[in-house]
C-alpha positions in Angstrom: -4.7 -17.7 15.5 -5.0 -18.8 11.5 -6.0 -15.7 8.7 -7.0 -17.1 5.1 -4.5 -15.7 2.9 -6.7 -13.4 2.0 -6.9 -11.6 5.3 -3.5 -11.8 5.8 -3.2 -10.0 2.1 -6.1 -7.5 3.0 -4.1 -6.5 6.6 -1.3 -6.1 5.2 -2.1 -3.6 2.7 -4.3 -1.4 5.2 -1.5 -1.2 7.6 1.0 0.3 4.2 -2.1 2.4 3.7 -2.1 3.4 7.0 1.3 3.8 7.3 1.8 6.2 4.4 -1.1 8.4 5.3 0.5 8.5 8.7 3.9 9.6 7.2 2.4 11.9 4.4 0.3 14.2 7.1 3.4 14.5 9.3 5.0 15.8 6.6 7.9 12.6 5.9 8.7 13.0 1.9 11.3 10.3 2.0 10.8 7.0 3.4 11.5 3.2 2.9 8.6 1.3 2.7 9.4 -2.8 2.8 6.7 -5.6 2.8 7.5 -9.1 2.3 4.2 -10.3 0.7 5.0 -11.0 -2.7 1.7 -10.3 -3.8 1.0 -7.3 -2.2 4.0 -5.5 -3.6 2.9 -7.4 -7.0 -0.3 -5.8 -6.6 0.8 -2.4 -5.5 3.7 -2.3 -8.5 1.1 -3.9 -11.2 0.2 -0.6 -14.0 -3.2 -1.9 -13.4 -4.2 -1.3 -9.9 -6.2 1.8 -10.6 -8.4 -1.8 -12.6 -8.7 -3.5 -9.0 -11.6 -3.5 -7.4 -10.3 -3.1 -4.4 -10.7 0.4 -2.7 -7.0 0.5 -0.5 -5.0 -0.9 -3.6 -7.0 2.4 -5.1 -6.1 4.8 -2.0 -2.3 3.6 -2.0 -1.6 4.1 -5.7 -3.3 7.8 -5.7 -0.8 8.3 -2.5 2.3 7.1 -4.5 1.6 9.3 -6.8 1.8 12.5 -4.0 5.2 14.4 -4.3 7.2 12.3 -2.5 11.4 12.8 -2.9 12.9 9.8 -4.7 
């Protein structure tokens, strides 16, 4: 099975989406999160994903910001 790099980027980033909504409503504060998708993690660190039009990229970055203990 081939994905376009785009769909591989746009999986990707639902399933860390996923995966931190999963964590934050059982109530984990502290967790490891890894990805090897340079560009996801580019576009999930970048100051100007609240910019991107893209509506997960959105949804992470207002979970991030949650209380979480660093």
């Amino acid at each position: 099975m081939r994905f376009g790099k785009e769909r591989i980027f746009k999986v990707e980033v639902r399933a860390i989406l996923e995966g931190l909504q999963i964590a934050w409503e059982a109530g984990y504060r502290n967790l490891d999160l890894e990805c090897d998708n340079a560009m996801v993690v580019e576009s999930i660190l970048a100051e100007r994903i609240v910019v991107n039009r893209m509506t997960k990229l959105q949804l992470i970055d207002h979970i991030l910001k949650h209380k979480w203990s660093v």
